[in-house]
C-alpha positions as a Markdown table, in Angstrom:
| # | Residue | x | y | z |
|---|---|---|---|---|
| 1 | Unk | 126.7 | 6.4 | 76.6 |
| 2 | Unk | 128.7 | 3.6 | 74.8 |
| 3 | Unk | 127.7 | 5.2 | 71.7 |
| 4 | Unk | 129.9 | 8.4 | 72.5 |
| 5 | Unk | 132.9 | 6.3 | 73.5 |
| 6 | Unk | 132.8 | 4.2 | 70.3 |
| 7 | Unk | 132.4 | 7.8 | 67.9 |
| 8 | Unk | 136.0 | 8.7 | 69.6 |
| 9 | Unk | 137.4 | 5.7 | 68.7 |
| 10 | Unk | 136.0 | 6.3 | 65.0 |
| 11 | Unk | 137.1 | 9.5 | 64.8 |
| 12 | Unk | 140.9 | 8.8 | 66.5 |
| 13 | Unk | 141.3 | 5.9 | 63.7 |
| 14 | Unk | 140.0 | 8.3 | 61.1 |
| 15 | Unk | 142.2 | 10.9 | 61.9 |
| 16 | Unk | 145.3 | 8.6 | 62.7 |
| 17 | Unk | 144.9 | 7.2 | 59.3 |
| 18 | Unk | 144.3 | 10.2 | 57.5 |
| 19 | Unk | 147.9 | 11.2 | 59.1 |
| 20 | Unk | 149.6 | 8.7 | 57.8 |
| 21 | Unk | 148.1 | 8.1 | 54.0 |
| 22 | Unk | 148.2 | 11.4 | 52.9 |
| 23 | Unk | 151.1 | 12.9 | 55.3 |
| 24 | Unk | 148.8 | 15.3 | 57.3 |
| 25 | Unk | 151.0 | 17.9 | 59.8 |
| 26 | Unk | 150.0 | 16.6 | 63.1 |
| 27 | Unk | 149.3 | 20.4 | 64.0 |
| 28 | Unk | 146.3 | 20.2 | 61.5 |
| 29 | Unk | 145.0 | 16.9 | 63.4 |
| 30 | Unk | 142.6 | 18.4 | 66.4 |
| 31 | Unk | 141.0 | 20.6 | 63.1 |
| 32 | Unk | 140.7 | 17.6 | 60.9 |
| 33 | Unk | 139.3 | 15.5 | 63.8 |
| 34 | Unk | 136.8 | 18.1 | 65.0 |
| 35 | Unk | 135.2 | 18.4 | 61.3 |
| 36 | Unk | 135.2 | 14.3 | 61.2 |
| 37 | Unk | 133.4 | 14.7 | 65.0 |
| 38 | Unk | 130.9 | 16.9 | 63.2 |
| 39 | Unk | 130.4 | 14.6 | 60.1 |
| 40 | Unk | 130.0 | 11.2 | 62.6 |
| 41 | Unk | 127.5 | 13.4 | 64.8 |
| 42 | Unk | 125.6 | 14.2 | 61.7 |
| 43 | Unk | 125.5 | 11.0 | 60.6 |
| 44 | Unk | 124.5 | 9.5 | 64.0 |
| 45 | Unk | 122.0 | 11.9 | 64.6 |
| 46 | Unk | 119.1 | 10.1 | 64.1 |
| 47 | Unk | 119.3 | 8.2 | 67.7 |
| 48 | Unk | 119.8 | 11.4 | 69.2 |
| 49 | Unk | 116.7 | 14.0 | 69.6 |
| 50 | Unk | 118.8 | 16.9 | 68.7 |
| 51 | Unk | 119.2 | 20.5 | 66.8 |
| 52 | Unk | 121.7 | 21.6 | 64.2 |
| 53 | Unk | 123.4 | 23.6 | 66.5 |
| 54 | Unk | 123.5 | 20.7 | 69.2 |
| 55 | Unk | 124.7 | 18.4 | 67.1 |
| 56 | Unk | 127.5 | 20.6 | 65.9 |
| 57 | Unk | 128.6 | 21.7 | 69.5 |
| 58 | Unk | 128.0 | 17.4 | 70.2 |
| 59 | Unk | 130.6 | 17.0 | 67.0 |
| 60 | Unk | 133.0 | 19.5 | 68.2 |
| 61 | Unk | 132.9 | 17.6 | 71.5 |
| 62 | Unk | 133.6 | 14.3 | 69.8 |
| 63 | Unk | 136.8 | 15.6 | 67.8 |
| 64 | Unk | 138.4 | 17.5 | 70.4 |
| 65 | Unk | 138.2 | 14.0 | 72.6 |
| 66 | Unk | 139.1 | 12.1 | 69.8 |
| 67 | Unk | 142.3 | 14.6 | 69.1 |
| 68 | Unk | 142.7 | 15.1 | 73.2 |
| 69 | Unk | 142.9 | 10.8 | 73.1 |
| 70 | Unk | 145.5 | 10.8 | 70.1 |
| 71 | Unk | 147.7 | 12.9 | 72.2 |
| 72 | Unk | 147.3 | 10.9 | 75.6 |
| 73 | Unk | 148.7 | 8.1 | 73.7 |
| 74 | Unk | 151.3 | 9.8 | 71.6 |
| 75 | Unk | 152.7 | 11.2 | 75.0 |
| 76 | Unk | 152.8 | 7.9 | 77.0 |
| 77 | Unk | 154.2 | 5.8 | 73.6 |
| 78 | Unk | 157.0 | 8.7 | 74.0 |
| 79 | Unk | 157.4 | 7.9 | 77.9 |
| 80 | Unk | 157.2 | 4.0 | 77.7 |
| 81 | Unk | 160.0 | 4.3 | 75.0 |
| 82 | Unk | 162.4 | 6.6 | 77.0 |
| 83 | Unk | 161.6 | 4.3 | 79.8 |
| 84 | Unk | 162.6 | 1.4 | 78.3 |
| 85 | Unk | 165.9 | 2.6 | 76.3 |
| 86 | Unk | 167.0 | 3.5 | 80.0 |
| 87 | Unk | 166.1 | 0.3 | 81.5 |
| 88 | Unk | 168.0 | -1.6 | 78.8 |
| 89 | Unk | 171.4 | 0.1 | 79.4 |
């Protein structure tokens, strides 16, 4: 269980840092996180007793959290500074 929380936290820094070092569109990001959620499930796959397929549908699962996560945060950064440049006028 802990084991699929800590993948999406691999895969968000991935992706987030990916964004930033090589200047990555962020419309690209749910696409570059989805193939790093297939490469991590790959890689982890040998706790897991699953198929190829499973583990491809498990990585598509990881990177569309892992994008889904990146924009939870990106959209309450945005509110918590809009918040803030009101309060302070």
């Amino acid at each position: 269980m802990y084991t699929t929380a800590i993948f999406i936290a691999i895969i968000t820094g991935i992706g987030k840092a990916l964004e930033k070092a090589f200047k990555i569109d962020k419309r690209f990001l749910p696409l570059i996180s989805v193939a790093i959620g297939i490469g991590v499930a790959f890689l982890g796959q040998d706790g897991f007793d699953m198929s190829i397929l499973e583990t491809i549908l498990f990585g598509i699962v990881l990177g569309l959290s892992a994008s889904g996560l990146l924009s939870s945060f990106s959209s309450i950064a945005y509110v918590t500074k809009r918040i803030s440049r009101t309060a302070t006028k």
